[in-house]
C-alpha positions as CSV (number, residue, x, y, z in Angstrom):
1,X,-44.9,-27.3,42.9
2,X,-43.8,-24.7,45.5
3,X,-41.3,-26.6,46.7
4,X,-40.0,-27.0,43.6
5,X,-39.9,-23.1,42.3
6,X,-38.4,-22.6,45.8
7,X,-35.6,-24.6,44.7
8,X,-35.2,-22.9,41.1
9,X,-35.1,-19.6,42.6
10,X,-32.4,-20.5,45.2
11,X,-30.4,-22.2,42.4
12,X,-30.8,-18.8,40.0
13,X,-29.7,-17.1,43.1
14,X,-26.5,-18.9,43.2
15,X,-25.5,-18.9,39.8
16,X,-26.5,-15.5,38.9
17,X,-23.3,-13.5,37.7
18,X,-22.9,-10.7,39.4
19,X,-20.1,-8.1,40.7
20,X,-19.9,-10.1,43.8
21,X,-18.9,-13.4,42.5
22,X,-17.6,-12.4,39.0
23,X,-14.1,-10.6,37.7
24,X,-16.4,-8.9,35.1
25,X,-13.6,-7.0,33.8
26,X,-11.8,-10.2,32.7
27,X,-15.1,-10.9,30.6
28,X,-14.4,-11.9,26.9
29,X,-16.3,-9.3,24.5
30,X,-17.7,-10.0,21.2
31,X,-15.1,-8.8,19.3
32,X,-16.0,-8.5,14.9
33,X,-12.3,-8.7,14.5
34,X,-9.6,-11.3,16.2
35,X,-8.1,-9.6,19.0
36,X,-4.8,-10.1,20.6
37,X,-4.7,-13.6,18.7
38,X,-2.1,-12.7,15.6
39,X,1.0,-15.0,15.2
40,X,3.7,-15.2,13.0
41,X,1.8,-18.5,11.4
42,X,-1.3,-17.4,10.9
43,X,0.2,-14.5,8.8
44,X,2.2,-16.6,6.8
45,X,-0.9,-18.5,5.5
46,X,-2.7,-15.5,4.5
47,X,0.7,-14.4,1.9
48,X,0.7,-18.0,0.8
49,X,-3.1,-17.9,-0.1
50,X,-2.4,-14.3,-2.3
51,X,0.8,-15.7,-3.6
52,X,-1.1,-18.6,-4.9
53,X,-3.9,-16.6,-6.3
54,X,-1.7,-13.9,-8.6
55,X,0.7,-16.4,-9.2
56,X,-2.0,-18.7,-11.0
57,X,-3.9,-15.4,-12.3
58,X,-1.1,-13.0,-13.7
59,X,0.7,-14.8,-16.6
60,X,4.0,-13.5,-17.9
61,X,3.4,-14.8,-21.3
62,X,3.1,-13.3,-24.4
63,X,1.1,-15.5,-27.5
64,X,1.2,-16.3,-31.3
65,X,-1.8,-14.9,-33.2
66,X,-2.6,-18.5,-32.8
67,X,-3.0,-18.2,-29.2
68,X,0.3,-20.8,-28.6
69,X,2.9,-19.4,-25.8
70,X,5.9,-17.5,-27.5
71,X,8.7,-19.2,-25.8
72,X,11.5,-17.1,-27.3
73,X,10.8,-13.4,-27.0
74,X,13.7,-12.6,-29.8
75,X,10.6,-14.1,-32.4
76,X,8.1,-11.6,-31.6
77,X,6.0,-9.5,-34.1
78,X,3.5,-7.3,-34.8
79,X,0.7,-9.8,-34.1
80,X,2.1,-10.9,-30.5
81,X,0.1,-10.0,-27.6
82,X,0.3,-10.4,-24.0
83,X,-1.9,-12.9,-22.4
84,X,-4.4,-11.6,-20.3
85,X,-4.7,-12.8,-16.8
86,X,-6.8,-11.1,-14.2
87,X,-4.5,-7.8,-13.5
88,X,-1.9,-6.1,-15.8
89,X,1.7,-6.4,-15.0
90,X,2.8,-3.0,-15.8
91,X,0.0,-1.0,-13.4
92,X,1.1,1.3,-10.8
93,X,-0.8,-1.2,-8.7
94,X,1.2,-4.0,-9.6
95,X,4.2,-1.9,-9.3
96,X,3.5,-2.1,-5.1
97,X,2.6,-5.6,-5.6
98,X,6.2,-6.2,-7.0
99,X,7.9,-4.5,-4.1
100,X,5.1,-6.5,-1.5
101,X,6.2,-9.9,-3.1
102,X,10.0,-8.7,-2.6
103,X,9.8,-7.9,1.1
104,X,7.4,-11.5,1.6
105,X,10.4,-12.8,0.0
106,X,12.6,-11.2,2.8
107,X,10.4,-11.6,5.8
108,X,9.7,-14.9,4.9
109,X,12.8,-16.9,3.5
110,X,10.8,-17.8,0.9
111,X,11.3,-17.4,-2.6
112,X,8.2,-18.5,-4.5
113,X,7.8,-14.4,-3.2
114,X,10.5,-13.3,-5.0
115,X,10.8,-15.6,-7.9
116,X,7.6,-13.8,-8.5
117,X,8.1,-10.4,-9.0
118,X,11.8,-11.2,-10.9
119,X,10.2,-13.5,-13.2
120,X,7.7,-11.1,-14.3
121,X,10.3,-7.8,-14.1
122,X,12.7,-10.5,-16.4
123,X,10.2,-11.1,-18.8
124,X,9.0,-7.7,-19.0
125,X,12.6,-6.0,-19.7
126,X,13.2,-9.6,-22.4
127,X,10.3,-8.5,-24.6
128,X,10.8,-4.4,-24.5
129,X,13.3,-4.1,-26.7
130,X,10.9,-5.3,-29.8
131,X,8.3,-3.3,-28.6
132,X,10.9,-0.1,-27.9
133,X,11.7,-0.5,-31.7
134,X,8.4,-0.3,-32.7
135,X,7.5,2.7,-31.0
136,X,11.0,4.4,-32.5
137,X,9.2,3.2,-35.8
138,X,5.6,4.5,-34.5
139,X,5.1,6.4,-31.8
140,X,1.8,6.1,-31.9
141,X,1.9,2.1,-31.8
142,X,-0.6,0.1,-30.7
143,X,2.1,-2.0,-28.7
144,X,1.5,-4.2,-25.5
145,X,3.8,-2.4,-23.4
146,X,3.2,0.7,-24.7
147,X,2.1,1.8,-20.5
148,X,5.9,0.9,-19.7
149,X,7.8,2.0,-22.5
150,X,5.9,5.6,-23.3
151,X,4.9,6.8,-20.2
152,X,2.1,9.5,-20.3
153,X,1.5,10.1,-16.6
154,X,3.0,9.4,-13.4
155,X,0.6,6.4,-12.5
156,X,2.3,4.9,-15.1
157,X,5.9,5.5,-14.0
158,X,6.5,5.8,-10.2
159,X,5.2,2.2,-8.3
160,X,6.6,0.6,-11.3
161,X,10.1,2.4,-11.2
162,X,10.2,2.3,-7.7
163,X,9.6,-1.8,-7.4
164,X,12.6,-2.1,-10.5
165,X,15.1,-0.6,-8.5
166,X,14.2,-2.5,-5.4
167,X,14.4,-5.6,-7.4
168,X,17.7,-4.2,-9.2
169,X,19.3,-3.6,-5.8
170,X,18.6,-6.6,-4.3
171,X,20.9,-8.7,-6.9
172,X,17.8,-10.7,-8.1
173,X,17.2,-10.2,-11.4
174,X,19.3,-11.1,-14.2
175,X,18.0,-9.0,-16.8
176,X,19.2,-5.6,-17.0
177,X,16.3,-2.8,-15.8
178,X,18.3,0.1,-16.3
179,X,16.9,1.3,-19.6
180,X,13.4,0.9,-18.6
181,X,14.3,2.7,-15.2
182,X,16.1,5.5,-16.7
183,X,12.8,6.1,-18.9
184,X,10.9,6.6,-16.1
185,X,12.5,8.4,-14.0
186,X,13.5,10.9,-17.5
187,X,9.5,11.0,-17.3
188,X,8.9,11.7,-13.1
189,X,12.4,14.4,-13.9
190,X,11.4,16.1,-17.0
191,X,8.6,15.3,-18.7
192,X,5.5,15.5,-16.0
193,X,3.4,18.5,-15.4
194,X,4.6,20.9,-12.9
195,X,3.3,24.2,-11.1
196,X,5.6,26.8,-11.4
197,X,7.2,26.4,-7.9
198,X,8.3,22.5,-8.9
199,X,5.4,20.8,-7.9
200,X,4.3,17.5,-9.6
201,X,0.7,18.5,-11.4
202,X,-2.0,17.4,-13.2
203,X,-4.4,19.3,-15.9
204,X,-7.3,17.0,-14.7
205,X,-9.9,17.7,-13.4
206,X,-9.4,21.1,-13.6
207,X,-6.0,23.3,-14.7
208,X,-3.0,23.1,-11.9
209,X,-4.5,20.4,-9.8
210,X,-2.6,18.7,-7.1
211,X,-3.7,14.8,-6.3
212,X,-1.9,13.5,-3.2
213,X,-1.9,9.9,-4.7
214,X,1.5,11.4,-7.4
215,X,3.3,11.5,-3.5
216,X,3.4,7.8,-4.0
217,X,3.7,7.4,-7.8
218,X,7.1,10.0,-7.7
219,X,8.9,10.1,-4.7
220,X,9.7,6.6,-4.0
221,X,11.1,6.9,-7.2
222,X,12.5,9.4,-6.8
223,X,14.4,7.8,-3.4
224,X,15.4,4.7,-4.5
225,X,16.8,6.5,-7.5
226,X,19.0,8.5,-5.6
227,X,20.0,5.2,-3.2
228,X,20.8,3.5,-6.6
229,X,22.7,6.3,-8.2
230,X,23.9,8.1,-5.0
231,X,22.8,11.4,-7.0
232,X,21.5,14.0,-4.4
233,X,19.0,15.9,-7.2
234,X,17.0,12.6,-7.0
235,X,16.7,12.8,-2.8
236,X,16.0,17.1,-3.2
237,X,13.2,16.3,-5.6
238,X,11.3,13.5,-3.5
239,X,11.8,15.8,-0.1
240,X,10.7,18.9,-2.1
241,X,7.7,17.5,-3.2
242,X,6.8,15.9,0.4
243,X,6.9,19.5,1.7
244,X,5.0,21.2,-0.9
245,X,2.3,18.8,-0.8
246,X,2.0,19.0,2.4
247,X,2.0,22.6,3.2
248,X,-1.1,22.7,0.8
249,X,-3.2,19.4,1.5
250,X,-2.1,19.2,5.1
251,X,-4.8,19.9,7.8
252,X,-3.0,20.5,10.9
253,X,-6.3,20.2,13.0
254,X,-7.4,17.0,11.8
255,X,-3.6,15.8,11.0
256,X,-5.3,14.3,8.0
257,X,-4.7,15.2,3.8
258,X,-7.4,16.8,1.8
259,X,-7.6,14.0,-2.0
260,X,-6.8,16.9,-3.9
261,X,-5.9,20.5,-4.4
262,X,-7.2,22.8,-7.1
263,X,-5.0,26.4,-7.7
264,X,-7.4,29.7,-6.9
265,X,-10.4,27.6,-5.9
266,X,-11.4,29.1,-2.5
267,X,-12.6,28.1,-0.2
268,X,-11.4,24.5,-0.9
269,X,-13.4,21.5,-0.2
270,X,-11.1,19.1,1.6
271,X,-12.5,15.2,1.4
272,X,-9.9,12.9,3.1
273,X,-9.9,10.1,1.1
274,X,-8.1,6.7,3.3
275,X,-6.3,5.2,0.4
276,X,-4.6,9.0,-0.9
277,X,-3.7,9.6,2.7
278,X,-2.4,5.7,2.3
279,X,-0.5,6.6,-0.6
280,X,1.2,9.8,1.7
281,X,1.9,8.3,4.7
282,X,3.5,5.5,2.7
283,X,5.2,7.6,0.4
284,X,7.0,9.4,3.8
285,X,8.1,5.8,5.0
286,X,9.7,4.7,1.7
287,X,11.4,8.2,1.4
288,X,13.0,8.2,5.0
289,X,13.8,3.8,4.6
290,X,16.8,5.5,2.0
291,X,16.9,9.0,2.6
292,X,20.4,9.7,3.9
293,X,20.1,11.0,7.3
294,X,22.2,13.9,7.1
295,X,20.0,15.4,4.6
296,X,18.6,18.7,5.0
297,X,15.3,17.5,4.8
298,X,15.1,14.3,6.8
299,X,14.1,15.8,9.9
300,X,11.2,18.1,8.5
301,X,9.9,14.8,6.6
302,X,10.2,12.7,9.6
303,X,8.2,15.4,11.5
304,X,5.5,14.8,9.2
305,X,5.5,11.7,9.7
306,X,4.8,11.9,12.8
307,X,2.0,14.0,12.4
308,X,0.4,12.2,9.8
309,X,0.3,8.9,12.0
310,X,-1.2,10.4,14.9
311,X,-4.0,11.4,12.9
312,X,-4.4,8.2,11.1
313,X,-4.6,6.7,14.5
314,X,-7.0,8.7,15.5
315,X,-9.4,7.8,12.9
316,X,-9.0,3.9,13.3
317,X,-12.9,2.5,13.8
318,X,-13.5,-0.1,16.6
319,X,-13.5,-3.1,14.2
320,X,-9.5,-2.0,12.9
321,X,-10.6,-0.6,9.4
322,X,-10.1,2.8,8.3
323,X,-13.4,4.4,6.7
324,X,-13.6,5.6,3.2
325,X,-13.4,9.2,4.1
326,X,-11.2,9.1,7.2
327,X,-13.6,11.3,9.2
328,X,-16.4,9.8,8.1
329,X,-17.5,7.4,10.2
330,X,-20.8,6.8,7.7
331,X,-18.4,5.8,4.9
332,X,-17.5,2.1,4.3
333,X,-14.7,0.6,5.8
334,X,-12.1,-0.1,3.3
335,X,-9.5,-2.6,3.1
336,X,-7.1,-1.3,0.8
337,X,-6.1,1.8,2.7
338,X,-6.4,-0.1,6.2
339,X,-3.7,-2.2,4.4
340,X,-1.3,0.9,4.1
341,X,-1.7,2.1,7.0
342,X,-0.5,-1.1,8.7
343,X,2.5,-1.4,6.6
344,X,3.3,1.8,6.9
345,X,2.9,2.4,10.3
346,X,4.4,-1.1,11.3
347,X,7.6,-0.2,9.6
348,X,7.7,3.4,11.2
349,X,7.7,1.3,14.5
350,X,10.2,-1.3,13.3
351,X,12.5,1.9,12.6
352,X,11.9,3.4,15.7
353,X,10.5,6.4,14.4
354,X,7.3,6.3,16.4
355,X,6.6,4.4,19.7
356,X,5.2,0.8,19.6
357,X,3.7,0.9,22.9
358,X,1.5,3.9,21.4
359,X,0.5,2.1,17.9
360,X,1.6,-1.2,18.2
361,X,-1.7,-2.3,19.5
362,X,-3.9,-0.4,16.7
363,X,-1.5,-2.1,13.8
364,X,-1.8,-5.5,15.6
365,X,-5.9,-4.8,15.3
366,X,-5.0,-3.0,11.6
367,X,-3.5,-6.1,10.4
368,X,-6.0,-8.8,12.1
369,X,-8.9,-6.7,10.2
370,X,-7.2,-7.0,6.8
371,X,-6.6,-10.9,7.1
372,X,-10.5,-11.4,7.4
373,X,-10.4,-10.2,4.0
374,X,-8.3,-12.4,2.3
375,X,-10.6,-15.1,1.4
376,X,-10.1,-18.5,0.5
377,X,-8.9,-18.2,-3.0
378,X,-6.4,-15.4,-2.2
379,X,-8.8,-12.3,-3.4
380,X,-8.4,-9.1,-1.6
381,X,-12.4,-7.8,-0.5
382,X,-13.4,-4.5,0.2
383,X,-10.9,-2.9,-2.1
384,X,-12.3,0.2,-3.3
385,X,-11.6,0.7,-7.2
386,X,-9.5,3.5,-9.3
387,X,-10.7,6.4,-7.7
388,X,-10.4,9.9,-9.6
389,X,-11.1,13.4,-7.7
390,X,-13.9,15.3,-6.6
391,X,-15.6,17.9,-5.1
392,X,-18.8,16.9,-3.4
393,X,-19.2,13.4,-0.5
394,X,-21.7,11.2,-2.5
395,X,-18.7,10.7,-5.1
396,X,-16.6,9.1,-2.2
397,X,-19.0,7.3,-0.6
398,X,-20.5,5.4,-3.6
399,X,-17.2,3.7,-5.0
400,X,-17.9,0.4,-5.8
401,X,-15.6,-2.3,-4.7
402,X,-14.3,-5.2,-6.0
403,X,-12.1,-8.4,-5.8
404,X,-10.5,-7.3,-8.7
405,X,-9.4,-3.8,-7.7
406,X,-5.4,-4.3,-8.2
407,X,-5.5,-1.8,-5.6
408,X,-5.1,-4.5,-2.4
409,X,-3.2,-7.0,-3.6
410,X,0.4,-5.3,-3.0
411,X,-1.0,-3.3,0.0
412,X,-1.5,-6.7,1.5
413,X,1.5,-8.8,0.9
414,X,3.7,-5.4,2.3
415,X,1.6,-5.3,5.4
416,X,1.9,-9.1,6.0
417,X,5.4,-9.2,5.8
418,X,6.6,-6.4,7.6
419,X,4.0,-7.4,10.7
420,X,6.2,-10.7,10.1
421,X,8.8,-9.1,10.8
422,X,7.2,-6.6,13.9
423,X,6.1,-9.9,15.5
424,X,9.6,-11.2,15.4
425,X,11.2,-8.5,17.5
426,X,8.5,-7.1,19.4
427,X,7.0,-8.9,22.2
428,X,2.8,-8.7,22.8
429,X,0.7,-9.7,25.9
430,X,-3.1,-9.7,27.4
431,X,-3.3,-7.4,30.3
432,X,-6.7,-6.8,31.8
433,X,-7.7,-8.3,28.6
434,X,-6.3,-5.5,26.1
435,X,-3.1,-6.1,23.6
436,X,-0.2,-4.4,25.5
437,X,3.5,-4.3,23.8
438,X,6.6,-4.5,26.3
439,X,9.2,-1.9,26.0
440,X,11.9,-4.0,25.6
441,X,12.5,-6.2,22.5
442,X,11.8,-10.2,22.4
């Protein structure tokens, strides 16, 4: 028996790992999240699994009051109604999903993508002109598309506007958008709340309130109005809102945006909600993609860009989510918002307005996180839902989530496709075990 432990403890001896015998540096952590594995494969799977999900889920049908598909949308009446599928089609969320399932389309070649969102924007602008009528008749209707065709906020105008001109741009639908465009953007011009100084406002919660998310649902709008109509007023109103938003939501320390902004309250709680600072940083990035360079305010809104991102960056947790409250590293991790922040970002670098080397790795670790939550079916997890405004933590932290928060779906398919297309020209490799991006293109 001595002999024999003799022999174990010389063999332990041997094969002990130690500093001596071991490159312990080149040691393989546990990582929660894939790291330095992406490929331009594996993110292809993860849009065909949402495609096939909202394409099988959202139907652009409207039925008999016998339940029967209406197959000509010249016979529709007063007892028509849309069917109901698991999201609506005229959301400000599926407005981003439109424009997501445009650029797949791009990134990808493929154009299941962008068969989706014209097939739905056709159908939408085949049955408005019944429904228009009956709102000229009543304005007060009870009418399917009443969201679309009578606008009452800018939730219901901006991500859908935005996504129409996109898809009106690009050639692919044959229906004509204009009139529904033009409505919206008469609504996001002239119709919409505004503090005295131009500002786009709310009167909820409380009088003269600023929420960052309008950013997103005005001045992409806004810009790819002024692209489509070459009319300068449109491009002044979507830099002049960037700037006033941000000189009052914009904390310079953190490089972070407080949710929301109430006129005399002081001092002002700031809560920096991930998705509203998701909704900014995005809204920045689809301003500057058509925002004519020469314009007085490009450089002061690509300045904030620049700002903004390095504080997003700063706030990324080790597993590549975003937390609920930015600074919060108590709050959940949430998907939606880690979903902007890729795309975003990603497309900053792929316009070479901020350096890859510097956030190429955290959107390669960004993106990785937000595939783990496309599941099998092609639902979005950890989406947090519709999220209003508020003064105290316990609101923030407490927001349910859900599969069927609309609020991930577009967020996804933009971040998937432009990584597609960040992969494609940028070059990645494993040194001393971390993701490092070459200076030089592929």
């Amino acid at each position: 028996m001595a002999l024999a432990a003799g022999a174990f403890q010389v063999a332990s001896a041997q094969t002990k790992t130690t500093d001596t015998n071991t490159p312990l540096h080149a040691m393989q952590p546990d990582y929660v999240t894939p790291y330095g594995q992406t490929t331009v494969e594996d993110i292809a799977k993860v849009l065909q699994r949402v495609h096939g999900y909202l394409d099988a889920t959202t139907p652009a049908r409207m039925l008999d009051k016998n339940g029967k598909a209406i197959t000509d949308l010249k016979k529709l009446n007063k007892e028509s109604t849309l069917e109901q599928g698991d999201f609506r089609l005229t959301s400000y969320e599926w407005g981003v999903t439109y424009a997501g399932m445009l650029l797949a389309g791009e990134a990808t070649g493929d154009k299941r993508y962008t068969n989706y969102t014209t097939e739905r924007l056709n159908f939408l602008a085949d049955a408005a002109p019944f429904y228009r009528n009956e709102l000229k008749k009543n304005p007060d209707a009870k009418v399917p598309l009443r969201q679309m065709l009578a606008p009452h906020a800018l939730d219901d105008a901006g991500a859908m506007a935005a996504a129409m001109i996109k898809a009106t741009r690009s050639g692919a639908t044959k229906t004509n958008l204009r009139p529904i465009i033009d409505n919206y953007l008469d609504y996001i011009s002239n119709k919409e709340f505004r503090l005295p100084d131009g500002s786009l406002a709310r009167n909820r919660p409380l009088p003269n309130t600023i929420w960052l998310d309008d950013l997103f649902m005005s001045v992409p709008a806004l810009a790819q109005m002024g692209k489509l109509t070459n009319d300068n007023r449109y491009y002044d109103d979507a830099v002049k809102q960037v700037l006033l938003y941000s000189e009052r939501m914009f904390n310079k320390e953190k490089e972070l945006y407080m949710h929301g902004w109430v006129q005399g309250m002081e001092p002002h709680p700031q809560f920096h909600w991930a998705r509203a600072n998701g909704w900014a940083v995005m809204t920045m990035v689809e301003l500057l993609e058509v925002l004519p360079k020469e314009h007085a305010g490009y450089q002061k809104v690509l300045n904030q860009l620049k700002a903004h991102i390095k504080g997003i960056a700063a706030y990324q947790s080790g597993e590549g989510f975003w937390h609920q409250l930015l600074d919060r590293n108590d709050s959940y991790l949430e998907t939606s918002a880690t979903a902007i922040f890729a795309y975003s970002i990603a497309r900053a670098i792929n316009r070479g307005w901020v350096d890859k080397q510097a956030y190429g790795p955290m959107v390669l670790l960004a993106w990785n996180a937000v595939a783990t939550k496309v599941n099998d079916k092609g639902q979005v997890e950890g989406t947090c839902v519709g999220t209003g405004m508020a003064f105290d933590p316990a609101f923030y932290y407490y927001r349910p989530i859900n599969v069927y928060a609309a609020h991930g779906y577009g967020p996804v398919l933009l971040a998937g496709a432009e990584m597609l297309n960040f992969l494609k020209g940028n070059k990645f490799e494993i040194n001393d075990s971390s993701v490092q991006f070459s200076s030089a293109a592929r």
